[in-house]
C-alpha positions in Angstrom: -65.4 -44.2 -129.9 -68.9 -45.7 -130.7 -70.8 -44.6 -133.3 -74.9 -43.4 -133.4 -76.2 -46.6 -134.2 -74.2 -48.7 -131.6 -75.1 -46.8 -129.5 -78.8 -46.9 -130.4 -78.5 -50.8 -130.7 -77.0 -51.3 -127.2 -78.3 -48.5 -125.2 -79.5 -51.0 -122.6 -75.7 -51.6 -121.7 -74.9 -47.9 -120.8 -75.3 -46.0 -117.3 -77.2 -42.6 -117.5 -73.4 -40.9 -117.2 -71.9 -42.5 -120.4 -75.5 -41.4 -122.4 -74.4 -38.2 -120.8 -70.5 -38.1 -122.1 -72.0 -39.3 -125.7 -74.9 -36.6 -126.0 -72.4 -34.0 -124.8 -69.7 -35.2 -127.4 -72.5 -34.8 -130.3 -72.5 -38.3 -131.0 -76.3 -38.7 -130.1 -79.0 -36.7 -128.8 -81.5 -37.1 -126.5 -84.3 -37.0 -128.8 -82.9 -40.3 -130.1 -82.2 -42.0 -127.4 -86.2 -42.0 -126.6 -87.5 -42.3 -129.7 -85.2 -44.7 -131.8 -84.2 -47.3 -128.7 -87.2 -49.9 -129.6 -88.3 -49.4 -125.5 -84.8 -50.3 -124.6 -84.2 -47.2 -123.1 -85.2 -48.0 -119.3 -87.5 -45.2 -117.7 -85.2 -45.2 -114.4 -81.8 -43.9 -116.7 -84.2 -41.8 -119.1 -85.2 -40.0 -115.4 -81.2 -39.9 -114.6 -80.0 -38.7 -117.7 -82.9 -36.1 -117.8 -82.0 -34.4 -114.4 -78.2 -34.5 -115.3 -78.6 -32.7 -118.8 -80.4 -30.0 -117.0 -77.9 -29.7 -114.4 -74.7 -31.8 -114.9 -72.9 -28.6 -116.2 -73.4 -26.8 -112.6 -73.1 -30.3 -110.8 -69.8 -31.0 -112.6 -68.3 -27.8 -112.3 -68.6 -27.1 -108.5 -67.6 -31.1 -108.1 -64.2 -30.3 -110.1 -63.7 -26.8 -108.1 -63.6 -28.4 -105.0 -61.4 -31.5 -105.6 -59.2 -29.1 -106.9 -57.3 -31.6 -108.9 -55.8 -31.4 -112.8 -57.8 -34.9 -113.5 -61.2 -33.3 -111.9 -61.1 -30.4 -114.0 -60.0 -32.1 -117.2 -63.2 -34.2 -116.4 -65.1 -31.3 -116.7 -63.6 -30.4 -119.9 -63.7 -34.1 -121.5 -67.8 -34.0 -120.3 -68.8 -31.0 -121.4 -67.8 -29.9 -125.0 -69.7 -27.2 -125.3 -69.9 -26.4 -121.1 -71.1 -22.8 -120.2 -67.8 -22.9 -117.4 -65.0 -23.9 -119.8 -63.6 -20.7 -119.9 -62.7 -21.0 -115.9 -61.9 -24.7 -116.0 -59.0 -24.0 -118.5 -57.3 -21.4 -116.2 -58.2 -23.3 -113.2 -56.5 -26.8 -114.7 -53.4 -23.9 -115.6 -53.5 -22.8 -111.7 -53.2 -26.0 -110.5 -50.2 -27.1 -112.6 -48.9 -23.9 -111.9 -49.1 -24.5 -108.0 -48.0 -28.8 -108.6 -45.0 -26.9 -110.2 -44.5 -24.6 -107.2 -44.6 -27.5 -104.4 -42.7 -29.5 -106.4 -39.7 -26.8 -106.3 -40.5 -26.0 -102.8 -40.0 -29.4 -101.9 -36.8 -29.7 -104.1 -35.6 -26.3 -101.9 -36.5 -27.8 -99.0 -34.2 -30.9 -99.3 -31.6 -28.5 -100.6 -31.6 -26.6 -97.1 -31.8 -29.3 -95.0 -28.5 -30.3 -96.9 -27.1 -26.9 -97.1 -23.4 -26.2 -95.1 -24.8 -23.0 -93.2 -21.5 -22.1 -92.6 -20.8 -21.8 -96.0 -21.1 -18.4 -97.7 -20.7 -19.7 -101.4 -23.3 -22.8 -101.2 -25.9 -20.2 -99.3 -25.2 -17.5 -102.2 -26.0 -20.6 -104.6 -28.9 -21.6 -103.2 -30.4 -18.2 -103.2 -30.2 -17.7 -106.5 -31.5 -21.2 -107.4 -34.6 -21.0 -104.9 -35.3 -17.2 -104.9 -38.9 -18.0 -104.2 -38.3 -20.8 -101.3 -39.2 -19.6 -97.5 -35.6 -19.9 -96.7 -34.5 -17.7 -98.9 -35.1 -14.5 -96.1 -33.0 -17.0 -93.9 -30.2 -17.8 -96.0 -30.2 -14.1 -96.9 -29.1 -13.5 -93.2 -27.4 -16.1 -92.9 -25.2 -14.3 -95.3 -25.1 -11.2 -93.7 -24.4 -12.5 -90.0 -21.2 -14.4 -91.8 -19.7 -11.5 -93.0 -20.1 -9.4 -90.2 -18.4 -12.2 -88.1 -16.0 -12.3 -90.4 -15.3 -8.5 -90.1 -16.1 -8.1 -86.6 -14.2 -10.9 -85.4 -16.2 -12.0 -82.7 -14.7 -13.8 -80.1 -14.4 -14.0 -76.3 -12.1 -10.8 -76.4 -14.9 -9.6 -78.2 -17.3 -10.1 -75.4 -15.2 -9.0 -73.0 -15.2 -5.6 -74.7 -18.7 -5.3 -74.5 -19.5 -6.3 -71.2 -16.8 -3.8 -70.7 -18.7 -1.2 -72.4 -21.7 -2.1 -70.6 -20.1 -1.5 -67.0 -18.4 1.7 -68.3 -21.6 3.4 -68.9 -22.2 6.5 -66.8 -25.6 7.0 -65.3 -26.8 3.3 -65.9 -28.2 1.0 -62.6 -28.1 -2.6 -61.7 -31.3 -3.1 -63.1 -29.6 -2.2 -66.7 -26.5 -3.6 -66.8 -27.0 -6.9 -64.9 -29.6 -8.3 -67.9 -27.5 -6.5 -70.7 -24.2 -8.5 -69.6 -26.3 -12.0 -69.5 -27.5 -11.1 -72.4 -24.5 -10.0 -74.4 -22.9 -13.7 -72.9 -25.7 -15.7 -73.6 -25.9 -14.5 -77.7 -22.5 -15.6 -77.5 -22.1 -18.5 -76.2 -25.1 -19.6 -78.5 -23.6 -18.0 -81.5 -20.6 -20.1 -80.6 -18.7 -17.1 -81.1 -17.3 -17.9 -77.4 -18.0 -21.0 -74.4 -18.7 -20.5 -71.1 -14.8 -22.1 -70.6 -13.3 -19.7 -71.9 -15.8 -17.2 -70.7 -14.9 -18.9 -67.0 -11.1 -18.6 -68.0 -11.6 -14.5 -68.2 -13.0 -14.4 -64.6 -10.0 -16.8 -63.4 -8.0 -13.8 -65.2 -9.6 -11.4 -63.6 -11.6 -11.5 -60.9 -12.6 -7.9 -61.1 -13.9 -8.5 -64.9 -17.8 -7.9 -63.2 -18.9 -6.7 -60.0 -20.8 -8.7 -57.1 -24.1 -7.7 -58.3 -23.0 -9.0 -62.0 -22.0 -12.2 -60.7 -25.1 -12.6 -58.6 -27.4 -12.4 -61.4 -26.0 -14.4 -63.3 -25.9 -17.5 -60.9 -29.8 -17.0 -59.2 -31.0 -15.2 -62.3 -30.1 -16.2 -65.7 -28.3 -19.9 -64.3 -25.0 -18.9 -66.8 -22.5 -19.6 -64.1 -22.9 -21.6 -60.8 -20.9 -21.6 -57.4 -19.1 -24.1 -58.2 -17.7 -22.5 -61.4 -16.3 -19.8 -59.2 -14.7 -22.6 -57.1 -13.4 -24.3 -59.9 -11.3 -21.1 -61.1 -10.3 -20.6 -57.6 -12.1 -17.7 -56.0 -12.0 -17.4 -52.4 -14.7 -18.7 -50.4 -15.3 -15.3 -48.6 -15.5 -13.3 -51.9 -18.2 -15.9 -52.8 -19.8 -15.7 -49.7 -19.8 -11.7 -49.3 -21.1 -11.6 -53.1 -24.1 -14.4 -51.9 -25.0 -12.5 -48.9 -25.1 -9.0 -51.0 -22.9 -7.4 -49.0 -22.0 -4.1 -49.7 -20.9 -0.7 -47.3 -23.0 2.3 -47.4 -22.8 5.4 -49.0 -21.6 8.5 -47.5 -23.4 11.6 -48.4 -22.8 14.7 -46.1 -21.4 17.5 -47.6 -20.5 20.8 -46.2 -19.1 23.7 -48.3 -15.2 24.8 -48.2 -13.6 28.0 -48.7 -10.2 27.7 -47.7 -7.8 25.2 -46.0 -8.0 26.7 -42.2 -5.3 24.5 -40.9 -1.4 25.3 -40.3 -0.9 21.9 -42.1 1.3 20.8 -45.0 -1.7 20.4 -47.5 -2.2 17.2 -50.1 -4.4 17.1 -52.5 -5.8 13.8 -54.1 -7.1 15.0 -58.1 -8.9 12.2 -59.5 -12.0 11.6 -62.3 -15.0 9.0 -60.5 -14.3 5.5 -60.9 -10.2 5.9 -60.5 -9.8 4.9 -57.6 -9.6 8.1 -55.3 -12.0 7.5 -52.5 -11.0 3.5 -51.5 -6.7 4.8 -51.7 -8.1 7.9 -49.4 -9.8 5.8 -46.8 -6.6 2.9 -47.0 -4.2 5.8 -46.6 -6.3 7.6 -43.5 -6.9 4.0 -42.0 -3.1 3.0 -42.0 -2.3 6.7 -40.5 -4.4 5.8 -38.0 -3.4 2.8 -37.3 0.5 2.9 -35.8 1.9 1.2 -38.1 4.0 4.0 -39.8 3.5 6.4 -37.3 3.0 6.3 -34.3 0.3 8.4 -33.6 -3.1 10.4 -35.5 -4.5 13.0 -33.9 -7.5 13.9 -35.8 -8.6 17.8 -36.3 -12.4 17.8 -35.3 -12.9 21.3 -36.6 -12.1 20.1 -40.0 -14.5 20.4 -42.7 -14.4 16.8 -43.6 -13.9 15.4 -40.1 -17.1 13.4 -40.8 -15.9 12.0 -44.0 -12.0 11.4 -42.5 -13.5 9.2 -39.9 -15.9 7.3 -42.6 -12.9 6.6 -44.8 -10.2 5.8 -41.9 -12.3 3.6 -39.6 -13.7 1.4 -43.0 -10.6 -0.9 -44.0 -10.0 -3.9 -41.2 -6.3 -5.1 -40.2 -3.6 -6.3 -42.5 -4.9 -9.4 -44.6 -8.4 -9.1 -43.4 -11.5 -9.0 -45.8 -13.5 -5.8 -46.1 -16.3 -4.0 -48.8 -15.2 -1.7 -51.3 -16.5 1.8 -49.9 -19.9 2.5 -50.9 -20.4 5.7 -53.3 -19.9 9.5 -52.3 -20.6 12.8 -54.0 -19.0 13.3 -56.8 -19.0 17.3 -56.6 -18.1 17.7 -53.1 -14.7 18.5 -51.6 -13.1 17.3 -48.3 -10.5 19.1 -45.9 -9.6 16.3 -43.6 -6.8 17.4 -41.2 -4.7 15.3 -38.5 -1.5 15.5 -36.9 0.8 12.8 -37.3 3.9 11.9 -34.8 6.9 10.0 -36.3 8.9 7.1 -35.0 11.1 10.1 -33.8 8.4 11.8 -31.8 8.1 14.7 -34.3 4.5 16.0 -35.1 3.5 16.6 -38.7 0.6 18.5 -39.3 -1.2 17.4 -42.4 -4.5 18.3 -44.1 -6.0 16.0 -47.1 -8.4 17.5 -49.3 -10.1 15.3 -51.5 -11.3 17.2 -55.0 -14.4 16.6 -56.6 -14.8 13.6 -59.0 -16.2 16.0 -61.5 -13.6 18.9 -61.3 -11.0 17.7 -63.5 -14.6 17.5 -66.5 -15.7 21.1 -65.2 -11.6 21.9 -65.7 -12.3 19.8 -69.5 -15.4 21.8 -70.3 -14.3 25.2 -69.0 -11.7 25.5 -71.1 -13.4 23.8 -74.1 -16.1 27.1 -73.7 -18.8 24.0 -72.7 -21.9 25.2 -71.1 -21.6 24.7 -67.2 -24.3 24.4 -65.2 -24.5 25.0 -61.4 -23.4 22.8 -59.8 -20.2 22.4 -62.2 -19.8 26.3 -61.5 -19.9 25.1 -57.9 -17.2 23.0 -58.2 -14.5 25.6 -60.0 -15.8 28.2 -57.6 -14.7 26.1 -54.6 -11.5 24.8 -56.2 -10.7 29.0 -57.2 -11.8 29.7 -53.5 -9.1 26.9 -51.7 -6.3 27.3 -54.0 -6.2 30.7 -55.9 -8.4 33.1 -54.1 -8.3 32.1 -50.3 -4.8 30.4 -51.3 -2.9 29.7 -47.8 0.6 30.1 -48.0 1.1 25.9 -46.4 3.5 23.7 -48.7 1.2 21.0 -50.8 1.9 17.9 -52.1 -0.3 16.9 -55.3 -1.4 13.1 -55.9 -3.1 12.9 -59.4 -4.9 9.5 -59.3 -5.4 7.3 -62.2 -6.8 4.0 -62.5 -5.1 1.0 -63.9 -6.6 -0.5 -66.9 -9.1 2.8 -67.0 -7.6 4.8 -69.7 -10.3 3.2 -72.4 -13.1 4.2 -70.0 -15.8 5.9 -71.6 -16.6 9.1 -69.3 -18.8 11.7 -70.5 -17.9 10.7 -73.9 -14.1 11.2 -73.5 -11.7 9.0 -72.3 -9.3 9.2 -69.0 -6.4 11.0 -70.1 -8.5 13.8 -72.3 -9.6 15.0 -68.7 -6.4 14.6 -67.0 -4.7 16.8 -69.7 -7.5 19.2 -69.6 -7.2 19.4 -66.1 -3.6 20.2 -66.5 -4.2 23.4 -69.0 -6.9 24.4 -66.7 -4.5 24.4 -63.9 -1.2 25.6 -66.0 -3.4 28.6 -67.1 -4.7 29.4 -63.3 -1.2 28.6 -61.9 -2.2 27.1 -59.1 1.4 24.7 -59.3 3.9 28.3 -59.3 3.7 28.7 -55.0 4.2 26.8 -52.3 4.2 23.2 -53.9 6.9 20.5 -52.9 5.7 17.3 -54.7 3.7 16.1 -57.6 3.2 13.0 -57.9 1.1 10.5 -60.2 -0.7 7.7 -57.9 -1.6 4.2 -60.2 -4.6 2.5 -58.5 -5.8 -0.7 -58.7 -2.2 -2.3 -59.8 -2.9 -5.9 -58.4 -4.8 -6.1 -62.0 -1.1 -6.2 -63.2 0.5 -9.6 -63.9 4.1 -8.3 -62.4 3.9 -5.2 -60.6 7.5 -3.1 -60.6 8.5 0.4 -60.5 9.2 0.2 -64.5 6.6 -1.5 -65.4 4.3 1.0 -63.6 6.4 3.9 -65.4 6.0 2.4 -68.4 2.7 2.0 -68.5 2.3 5.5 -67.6 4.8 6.5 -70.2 2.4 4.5 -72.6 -1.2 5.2 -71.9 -1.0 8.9 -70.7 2.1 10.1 -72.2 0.8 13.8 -73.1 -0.3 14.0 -69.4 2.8 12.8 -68.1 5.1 15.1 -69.8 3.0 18.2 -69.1 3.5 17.4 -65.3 7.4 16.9 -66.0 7.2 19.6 -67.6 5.6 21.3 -64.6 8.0 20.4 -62.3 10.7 21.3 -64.7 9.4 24.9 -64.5 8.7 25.6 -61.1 11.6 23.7 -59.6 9.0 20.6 -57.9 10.2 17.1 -57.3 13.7 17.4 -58.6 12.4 18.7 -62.0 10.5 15.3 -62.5 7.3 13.6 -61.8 6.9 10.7 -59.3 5.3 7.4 -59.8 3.8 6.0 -56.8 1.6 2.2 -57.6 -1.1 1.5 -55.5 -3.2 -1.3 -54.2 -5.7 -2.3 -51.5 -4.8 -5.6 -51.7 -6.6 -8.7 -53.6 -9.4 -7.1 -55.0 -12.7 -9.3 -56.6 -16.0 -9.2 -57.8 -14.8 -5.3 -57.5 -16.5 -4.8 -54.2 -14.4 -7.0 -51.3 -10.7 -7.1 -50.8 -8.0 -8.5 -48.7 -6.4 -5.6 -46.9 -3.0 -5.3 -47.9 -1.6 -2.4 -45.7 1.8 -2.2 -47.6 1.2 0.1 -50.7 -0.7 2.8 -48.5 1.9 2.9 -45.5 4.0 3.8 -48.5 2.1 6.7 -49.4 1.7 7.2 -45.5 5.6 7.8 -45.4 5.6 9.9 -48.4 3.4 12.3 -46.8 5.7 12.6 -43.5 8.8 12.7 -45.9 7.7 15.3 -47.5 5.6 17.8 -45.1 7.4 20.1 -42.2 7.5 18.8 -38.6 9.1 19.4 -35.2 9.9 18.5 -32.0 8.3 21.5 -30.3 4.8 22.7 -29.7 2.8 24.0 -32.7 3.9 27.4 -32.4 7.8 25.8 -33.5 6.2 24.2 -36.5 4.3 27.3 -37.9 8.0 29.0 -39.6 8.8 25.1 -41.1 5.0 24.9 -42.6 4.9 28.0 -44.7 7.3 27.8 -47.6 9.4 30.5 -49.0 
């Protein structure tokens, strides 16, 4: 550091900002500097030096504030000893080392993730702790958590399948809902690598029936998740693909008259089933083979039935033996159907017959009446008409009951119950009303939709039965055990329409409903004569 008088001596050799650093330092003043210089002190830095005393202190500090920099401000502090802004310089030179610190850790954290194993529970937990502040700390934080629900979930493609399940299942949701729910459900997924399209495509080789037409649709012209040539490629028929392409679909039936009673001198048979089990499409396969010769011989339709209307929807829907066709469209799921015919045999005897198809919704009416639910209108409705045709108006005909369940159904969602809770409620409703103590000659338990079934046999069908709806199954034993029906046991019929896919087209298969066909001429009363000698062999006692 000089001293005074070299300073003095070589003042000549100094720029107006060194003067400055030395007056500010004490070392000299600026008195001296004019008056002790022997005229070496040039006018020009005298001028410089002048202006920078009376403002280098403002000058200096708004230069250091806006370079912003440790070296900047400790410039500040070097230059002016005895500045009016030291005060703010010292915590401003702390902020930035405090910030210098902060980026450097922040860049240290953000090598750290780019290294991290994501996968890796343990090295995220670490991290965390060690970078609490860094910006990836949120992420690895749910990170975490969407490892450990993974590993407690167990996602994988059975996974999805359970939830695109769910999503079909619900009641009172459109096309418009579902469709965008399922893609979404498959695309998370598939991105989460919780499941590939593969095995994804593998499921719908499994089952073609996994998602209905409109399903599949969207996903190929919508979302892009599947293509035609994926269906090929698991083998689905070309007219599935092309019905499913074309949106083709039958329409709905919805004319409903009232019923009262069963007016027909007919053995009666009743089809009991909850929506969605299958009721309506075995109906319609069952009228179309009785129409159609193949067991008998001939159908004589009752036009003052009821349900004519309906019986000819249903029997003129299904096509010939191994022939494509739609799925029947929807139909009221509160409205009941008395569709009767006469059937001749092979032996020229005539069988009158009636069909009544129950409401959808009368085995959850059954459920809630007896649960003391509230029941509106239309539910009263339902119980009124069912009282009406087989307690109050009761004919004295023999019936046959065909309780329909679906296949694969008993985890469906309904209401907020599943299958069998309304099929044994239906049973207490009807054990209580005693509805099965007259005139009945058959119950039997009809298993739709069997061709999901790997190997369809009569034990695997009881089985399954025995398995799923066990309570329900022994009640109706039971049932028969009590009131003499069936041999004291319950009958297991399977049932099919054929090759079912996209769970709106099938391939006619004619077999499984002529079965049911000859059931029904088995087990109701004929004759040779007119209809006055079949009246003594329809009523039973």
């Amino acid at each position: 550091m000089p001293t005074k008088d070299y300073i003095l001596d070589n003042v000549a050799g100094y720029k107006a900002e060194n003067l400055y650093g030395f007056i500010n330092k004490g070392l000299v003043t600026f008195d001296e500097l004019c008056n002790d210089t022997n005229g070496e002190f040039s006018p020009k830095v005298r001028q410089e030096l002048k202006r920078m005393l009376e403002h280098g202190d403002d000058d200096e500090w708004a230069s250091a504030q806006a370079a912003h920099t440790i070296e900047a401000v400790q410039h500040y502090l070097d230059t002016f000893a005895e500045g009016k802004f030291r005060p703010q310089a010292r915590a401003l030179k702390a902020q930035i080392e405090r910030e210098q610190a902060d980026a450097s850790a922040q860049k240290s954290a953000e090598s750290a993730w780019k290294a991290l194993d994501k996968n890796d529970i343990d090295a995220l937990n670490d991290f965390v702790t060690n970078n609490p502040d860094s910006v990836h700390a949120a992420e690895a934080n749910q990170r975490i958590n969407d490892l450990l629900l993974d590993s407690i979930m167990d996602y994988d493609i059975d996974t999805l399948i359970d939830e695109i399940k769910q999503i079909l299942n619900e009641v009172g949701t459109t096309a418009l809902y579902k469709d965008p729910n399922i893609a979404n459900k498959i695309r998370y997924y598939i991105k989460k690598r919780y499941a590939t399209k593969a095995e994804f495509l593998n499921k719908l080789r499994e089952d073609c029936n996994l998602l209905n037409a409109s399903t599949v649709k969207y996903l190929i012209d919508n979302e892009h998740l599947i293509t035609i040539a994926d269906l090929y490629g698991i083998g689905i028929d070309k007219q599935f693909i092309k019905a499913m392409q074309n949106g083709k679909q039958t329409e709905s039936y919805t004319y409903t008259r009232s019923l009262d009673r069963i007016h027909k001198q007919s053995t009666e048979v009743y089809f009991w089933g909850i929506p969605s089990s299958g009721k309506s499409c075995a109906l319609g396969a069952i009228l179309s083979v009785a129409g159609s010769g193949r067991v008998a011989k001939v159908m004589d339709a009752d036009t003052a039935s009821q349900g004519y209307g309906y019986m000819n929807y249903l029997m003129n829907h299904f096509p010939q033996n191994g022939q494509m066709s739609t799925l029947l469209g929807g139909t009221p799921t509160d409205a009941f159907y008395e569709m009767g015919f006469d059937l001749t045999d092979k032996s020229n005897r005539t069988h009158p017959i009636t069909c009544i198809d129950m409401a959808g919704e009368l085995m959850r009416c059954m459920f809630k009446s007896n649960a003391d639910m509230p029941l509106d209108n239309a539910e009263l409705k339902m119980l009124d008409t069912m009282t009406n045709v087989l307690i109050d108006n009761r004919s004295t005909n023999r019936k046959i009951h065909f309780f329909v369940i679906e296949y694969g159904g008993e985890d469906r969602i309904y209401d907020g119950y599943r299958q069998p809770v309304f099929l044994e409620g239906a049973l207490s409703y009807i054990k209580d009303t005693g509805i099965f103590k007259k005139e009945t000659d058959a119950i039997f338990i009809m298993v739709t939709k069997v061709d999901k079934m790997k190997h369809v046999t009569r034990d695997a069908i009881t089985q399954y039965v025995k398995d799923k709806y066990k309570g329900f199954y022994n009640r109706l034993n039971k049932i028969c055990e009590d009131n003499e029906i069936n041999g004291k046991k319950v009958e297991i019929v399977a049932f099919s329409l054929g090759k079912v896919c996209f769970q709106s087209y099938c391939k006619f298969d004619t077999k499984p409903a002529e079965n049911v066909v000859d059931i029904m001429l088995k087990h109701s009363a004929s004759n040779h004569g007119g209809k006055l000698g079949i009246i003594g062999k329809i009523f039973r006692g």
